[in-house]
VOBA-124913 format. One record per residue (C-alpha): residue number from 1; residue in one letter; chain; x, z, y. Coordinates in steps of 0.5 Angstrom, whole numbers, plus 500, padded with zeros to 3 digits. Layout:
# VOBA-124913
> pos:code:unit:c1:c3:c2
> NUM:a:A:X:Z:Y
...
END
This chain:
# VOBA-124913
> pos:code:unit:c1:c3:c2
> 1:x:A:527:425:493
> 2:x:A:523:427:499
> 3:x:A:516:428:496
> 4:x:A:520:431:490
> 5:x:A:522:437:495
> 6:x:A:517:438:500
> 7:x:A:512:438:493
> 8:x:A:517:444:491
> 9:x:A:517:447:497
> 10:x:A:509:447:497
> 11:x:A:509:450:491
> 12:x:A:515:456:493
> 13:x:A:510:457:498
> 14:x:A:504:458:494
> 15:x:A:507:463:489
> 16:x:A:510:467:494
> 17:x:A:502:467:498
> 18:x:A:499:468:491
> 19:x:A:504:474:490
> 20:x:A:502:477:497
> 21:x:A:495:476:495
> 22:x:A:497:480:488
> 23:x:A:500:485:493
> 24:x:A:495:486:498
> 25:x:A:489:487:492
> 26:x:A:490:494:493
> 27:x:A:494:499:496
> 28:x:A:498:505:493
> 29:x:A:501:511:498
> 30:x:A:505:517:494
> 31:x:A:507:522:497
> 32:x:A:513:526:493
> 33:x:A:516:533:494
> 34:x:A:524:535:492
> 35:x:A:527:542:493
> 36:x:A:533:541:497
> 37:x:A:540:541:495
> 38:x:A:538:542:488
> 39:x:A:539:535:485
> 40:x:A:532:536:481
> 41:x:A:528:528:482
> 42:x:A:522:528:486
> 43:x:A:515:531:484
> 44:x:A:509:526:485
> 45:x:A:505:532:490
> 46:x:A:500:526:492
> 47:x:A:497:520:491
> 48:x:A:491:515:494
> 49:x:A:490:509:492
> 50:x:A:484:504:495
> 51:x:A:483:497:492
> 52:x:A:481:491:496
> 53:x:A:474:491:494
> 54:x:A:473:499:497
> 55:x:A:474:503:491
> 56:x:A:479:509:493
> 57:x:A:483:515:488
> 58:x:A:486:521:492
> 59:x:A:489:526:488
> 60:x:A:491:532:493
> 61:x:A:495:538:493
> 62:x:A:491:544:491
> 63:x:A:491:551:488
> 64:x:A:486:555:485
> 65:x:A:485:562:489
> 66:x:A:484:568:486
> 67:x:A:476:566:486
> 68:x:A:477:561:483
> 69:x:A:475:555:488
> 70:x:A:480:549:489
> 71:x:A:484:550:496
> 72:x:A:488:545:499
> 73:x:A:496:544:501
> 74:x:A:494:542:508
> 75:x:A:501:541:511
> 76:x:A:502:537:504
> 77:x:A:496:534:505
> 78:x:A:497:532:512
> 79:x:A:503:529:511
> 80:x:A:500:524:505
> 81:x:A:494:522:510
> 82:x:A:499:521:516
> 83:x:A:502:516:511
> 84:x:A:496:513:508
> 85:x:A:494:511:515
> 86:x:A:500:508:517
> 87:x:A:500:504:511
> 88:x:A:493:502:513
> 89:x:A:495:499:519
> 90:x:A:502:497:517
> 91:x:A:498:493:511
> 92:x:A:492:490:516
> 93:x:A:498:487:521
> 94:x:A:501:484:515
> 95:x:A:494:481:513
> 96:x:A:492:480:520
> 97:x:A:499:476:520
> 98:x:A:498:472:515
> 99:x:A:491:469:516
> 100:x:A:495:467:523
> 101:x:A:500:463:519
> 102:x:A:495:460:514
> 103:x:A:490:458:520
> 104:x:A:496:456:525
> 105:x:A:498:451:518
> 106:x:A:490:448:519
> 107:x:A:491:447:525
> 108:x:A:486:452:528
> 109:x:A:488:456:535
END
């Protein structure tokens, strides 16, 4: 009976592992915009996402101007970077968090 739960135990563990795995295999931040008071559902105004083995897609806020060339949102912009930072870091502390628990489970110190 013992062995029949630690065995169950052991695989709860390793599906929830494998499920932060799965997550942590690429990490998307969206930064999205509503008007006030409106009601209206928020609108996607930008995206960035990066994949654990370096590949990266940002869409931005951008306007064409009278020339024709692109220029950024950059308060928009701004904001979006903020996020993408602190959801780096806060993905890094998880991880780094992770790999504590696994080599303390290994006995490593």
């Amino acid at each position: 009976m013992v062995a029949t739960e630690i065995k169950g135990a052991l695989r709860t563990a390793a599906d929830k592992v494998s499920q932060f795995v799965g997550s942590v295999a690429e990490l998307k931040v969206e930064t999205r915009t509503l008007e006030a008071g409106t009601g209206a559902e928020s609108v996607l105004a930008a995206r960035t996402i990066i994949s654990l083995d370096g590949d990266n897609l940002s869409e931005v806020p951008a306007t064409k101007n009278a020339e024709g060339r692109w220029e950024l949102d950059t308060v928009l912009h701004g904001l979006h970077m903020r996020n993408v930072e602190a959801a780096i870091e806060y993905r890094s502390r998880m991880v780094g968090s992770m790999l504590a628990l696994f080599g303390a489970a290994r006995g490593e110190p």
